[in-house]
C-alpha positions in Angstrom: -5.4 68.7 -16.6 -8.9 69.0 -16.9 -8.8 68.8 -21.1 -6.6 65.8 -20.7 -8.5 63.6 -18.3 -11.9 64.8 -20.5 -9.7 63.1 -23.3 -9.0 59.5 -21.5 -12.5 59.6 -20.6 -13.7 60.1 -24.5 -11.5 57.5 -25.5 -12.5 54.5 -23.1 -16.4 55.7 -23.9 -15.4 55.2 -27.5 -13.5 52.1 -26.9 -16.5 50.3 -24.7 -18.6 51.7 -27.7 -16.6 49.8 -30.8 -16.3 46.5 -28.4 -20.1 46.9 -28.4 -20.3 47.6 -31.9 -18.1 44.4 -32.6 -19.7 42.1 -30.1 -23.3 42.7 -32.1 -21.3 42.6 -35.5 -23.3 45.3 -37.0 -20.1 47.0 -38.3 -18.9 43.2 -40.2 -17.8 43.6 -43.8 -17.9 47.4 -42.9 -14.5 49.4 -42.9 -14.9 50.7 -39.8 -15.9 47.7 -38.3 -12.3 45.6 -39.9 -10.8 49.3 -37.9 -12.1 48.5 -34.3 -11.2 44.5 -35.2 -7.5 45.4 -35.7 -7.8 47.8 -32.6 -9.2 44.7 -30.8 -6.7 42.7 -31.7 -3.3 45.2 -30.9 -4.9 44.9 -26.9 -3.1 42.4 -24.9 -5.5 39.6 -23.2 -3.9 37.2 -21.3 -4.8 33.1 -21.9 -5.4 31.6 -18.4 -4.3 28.1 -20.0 -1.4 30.0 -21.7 2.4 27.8 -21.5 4.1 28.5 -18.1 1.0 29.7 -16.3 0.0 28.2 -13.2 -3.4 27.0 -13.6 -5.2 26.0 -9.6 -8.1 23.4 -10.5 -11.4 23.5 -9.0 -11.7 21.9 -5.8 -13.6 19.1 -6.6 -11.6 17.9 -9.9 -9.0 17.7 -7.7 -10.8 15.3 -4.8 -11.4 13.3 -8.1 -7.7 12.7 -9.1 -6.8 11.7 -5.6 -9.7 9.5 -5.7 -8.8 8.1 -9.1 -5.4 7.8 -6.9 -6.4 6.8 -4.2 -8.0 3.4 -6.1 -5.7 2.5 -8.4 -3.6 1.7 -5.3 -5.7 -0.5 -3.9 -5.9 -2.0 -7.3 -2.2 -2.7 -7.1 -2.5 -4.0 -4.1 -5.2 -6.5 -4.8 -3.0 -7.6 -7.3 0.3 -8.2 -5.4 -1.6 -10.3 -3.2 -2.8 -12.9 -6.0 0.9 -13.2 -6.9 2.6 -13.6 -3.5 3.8 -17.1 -3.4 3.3 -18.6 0.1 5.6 -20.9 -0.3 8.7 -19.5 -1.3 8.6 -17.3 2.2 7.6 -20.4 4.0 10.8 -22.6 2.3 13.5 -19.9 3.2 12.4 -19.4 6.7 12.6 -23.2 6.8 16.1 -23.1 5.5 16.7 -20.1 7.9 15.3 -21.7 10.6 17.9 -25.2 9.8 20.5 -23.5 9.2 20.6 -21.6 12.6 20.0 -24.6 14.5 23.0 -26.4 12.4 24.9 -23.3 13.5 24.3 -23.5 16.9 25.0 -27.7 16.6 21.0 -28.8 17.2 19.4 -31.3 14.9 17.6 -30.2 12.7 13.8 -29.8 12.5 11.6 -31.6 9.8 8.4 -30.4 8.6 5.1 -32.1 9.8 1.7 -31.2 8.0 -0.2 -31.1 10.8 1.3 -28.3 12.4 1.8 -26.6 8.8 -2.4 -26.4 8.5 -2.1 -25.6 12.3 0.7 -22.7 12.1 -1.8 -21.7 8.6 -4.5 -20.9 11.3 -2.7 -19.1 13.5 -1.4 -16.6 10.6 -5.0 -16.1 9.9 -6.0 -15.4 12.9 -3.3 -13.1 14.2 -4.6 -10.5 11.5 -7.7 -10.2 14.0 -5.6 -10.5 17.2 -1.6 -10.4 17.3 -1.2 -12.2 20.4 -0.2 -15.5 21.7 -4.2 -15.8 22.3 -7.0 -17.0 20.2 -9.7 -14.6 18.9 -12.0 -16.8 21.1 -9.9 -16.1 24.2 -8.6 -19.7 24.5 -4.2 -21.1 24.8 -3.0 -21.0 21.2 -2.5 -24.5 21.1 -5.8 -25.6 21.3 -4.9 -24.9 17.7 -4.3 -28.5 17.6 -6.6 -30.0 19.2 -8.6 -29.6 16.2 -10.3 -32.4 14.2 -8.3 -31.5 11.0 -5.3 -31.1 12.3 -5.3 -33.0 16.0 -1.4 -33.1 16.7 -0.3 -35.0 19.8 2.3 -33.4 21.2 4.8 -33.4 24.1 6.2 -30.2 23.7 5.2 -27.4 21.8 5.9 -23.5 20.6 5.0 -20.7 18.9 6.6 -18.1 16.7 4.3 -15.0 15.7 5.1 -12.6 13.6 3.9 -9.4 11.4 5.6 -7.1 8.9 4.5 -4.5 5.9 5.3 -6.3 2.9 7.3 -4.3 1.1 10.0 -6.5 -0.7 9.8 -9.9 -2.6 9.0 -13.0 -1.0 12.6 -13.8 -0.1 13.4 -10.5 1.5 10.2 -10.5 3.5 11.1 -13.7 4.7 14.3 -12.8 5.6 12.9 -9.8 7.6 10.3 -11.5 9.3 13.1 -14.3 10.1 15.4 -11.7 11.4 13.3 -10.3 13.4 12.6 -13.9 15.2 16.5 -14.0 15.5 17.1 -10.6 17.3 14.1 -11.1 19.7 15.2 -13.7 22.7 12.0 -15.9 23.4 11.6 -16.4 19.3 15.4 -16.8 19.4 15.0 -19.6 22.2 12.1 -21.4 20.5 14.4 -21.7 16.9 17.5 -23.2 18.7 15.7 -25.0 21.6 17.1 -29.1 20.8 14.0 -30.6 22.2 12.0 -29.5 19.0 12.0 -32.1 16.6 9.4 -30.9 13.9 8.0 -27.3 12.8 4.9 -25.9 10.9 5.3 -22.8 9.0 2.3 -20.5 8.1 2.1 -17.1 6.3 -1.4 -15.0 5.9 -1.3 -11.8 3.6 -3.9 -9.0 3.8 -3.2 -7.1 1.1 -0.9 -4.7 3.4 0.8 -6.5 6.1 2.5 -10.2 5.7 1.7 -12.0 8.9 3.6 -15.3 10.0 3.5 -18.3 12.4 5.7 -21.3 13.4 4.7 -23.8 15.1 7.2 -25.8 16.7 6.4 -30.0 18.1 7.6 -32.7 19.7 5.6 -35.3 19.2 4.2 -38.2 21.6 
C-alpha cells in the first residue's frame, strides 16, 4: 500500500514537473518535450463556453441587458405615441355615442368646437388629476369659461375616462366607450335627451389613453 501510494505521488510530481517544463517551452522541438505535449493533450479539460453548458454571466453584464431592455421599451413607446391618431378614437366614440342614443330613440348629438378644445383640456388635465375637479381645485366647467373656448351653456356634462392603451385606435375606443356604457352616471349623461351637442377629447401619455366628453346645451 505504501509502494503504491509512493508511486501516485511520483507520478503527479512528474506530471506538475512536464506541465512546467511545457509552460516555459524549454523542451519545444525536443522529443521529450512533443512526449509531455501528447500527454497534455490525452487529459480531459473542460470548455466553460463548451455547447450545452450553462454559462451564469457576471452580475453587472446582466443589469446591462435589462437596461438595454429596459430602454428599448420606452423607445417603442415613444414611438407609438407619434403614431396614435386622435381622431380616429374620437370619430368612433362619436358614432358610438349616436348610435346609442338612436338606440334608445334620443336625437342625436352634433359636434361643437368649442367644447371639442374644451373636452381637449380636460383629457390633459386628468393625467395630473382623474377627477371631476380641476388641478387648480375649481368645478370642471369653468373649463369653459375660458377666453378660447367661452361656451354658453344651459346645461352641461362630463364624461372622464382612462385606460392602458393596449389595442389600436378603434379597440381602445371601443373600450373606453364600453366602459362609459356599463357605468350608470356616464350611461345617463350619453342617453340624457336634453344634450344637444358634445366635445370629444383624447390625451395619450405614452402609457395610458385618457378621454373626455363634454356634453352642452347651449343658450
Amino acid at each position: 500500500m505504501t509502494k503504491l501510494l509512493g508511486f501516485i505521488v511520483s507520478v503527479l510530481i512528474s506530471i506538475m514537473f512536464g506541465f512546467w517544463l511545457a509552460a516555459t517551452n524549454i523542451l519545444d522541438g525536443t522529443q521529450v518535450g512533443q512526449l509531455l505535449y501528447d500527454v497534455v493533450d490525452m487529459i480531459p479539460v473542460p470548455n466553460e463556453f463548451s455547447p450545452g453548458m450553462q454559462v451564469d454571466l457576471p452580475e453587472e453584464e446582466t443589469n446591462s441587458n435589462s437596461v438595454n431592455e429596459t430602454e428599448q421599451q420606452e423607445a417603442a413607446i415613444e414611438n407609438s405615441s407619434e403614431e396614435i391618431d386622435y381622431k380616429i378614437i374620437e370619430n368612433r366614440i362619436f358614432e358610438l355615442l349616436n348610435e346609442l342614443r338612436t338606440e334608445v330613440g334620443v336625437q342625436p348629438v352634433t359636434k361643437n368646437q368649442l367644447l371639442k378644445l374644451a373636452a381637449d383640456q380636460r383629457a390633459l388635465e386628468t393625467e395630473e388629476l382623474f377627477e371631476h375637479t380641476r388641478p387648480d381645485g375649481s368645478d370642471p366647467f369653468t373649463v369653459l369659461e375660458e377666453a378660447s373656448h367661452e361656451y354658453r351653456y344651459q346645461l352641461a356634462g362630463e364624461n372622464l375616462a382612462m385606460a392602458t392603451y393596449y389595442l389600436d385606435e378603434l379597440g381602445m375606443a371601443d373600450v373606453i366607450f364600453d366602459g362609459w356604457k356599463n357605468s350608470e352616471g356616464h350611461y345617463e349623461n350619453m342617453v340624457k335627451p336634453e344634450f344637444e351637442e358634445v366635445g370629444i377629447g383624447i390625451h395619450y401619455d405614452g402609457e395610458v389613453l385618457y378621454a373626455t366628453q363634454i356634453f352642452g346645451t347651449p343658450r
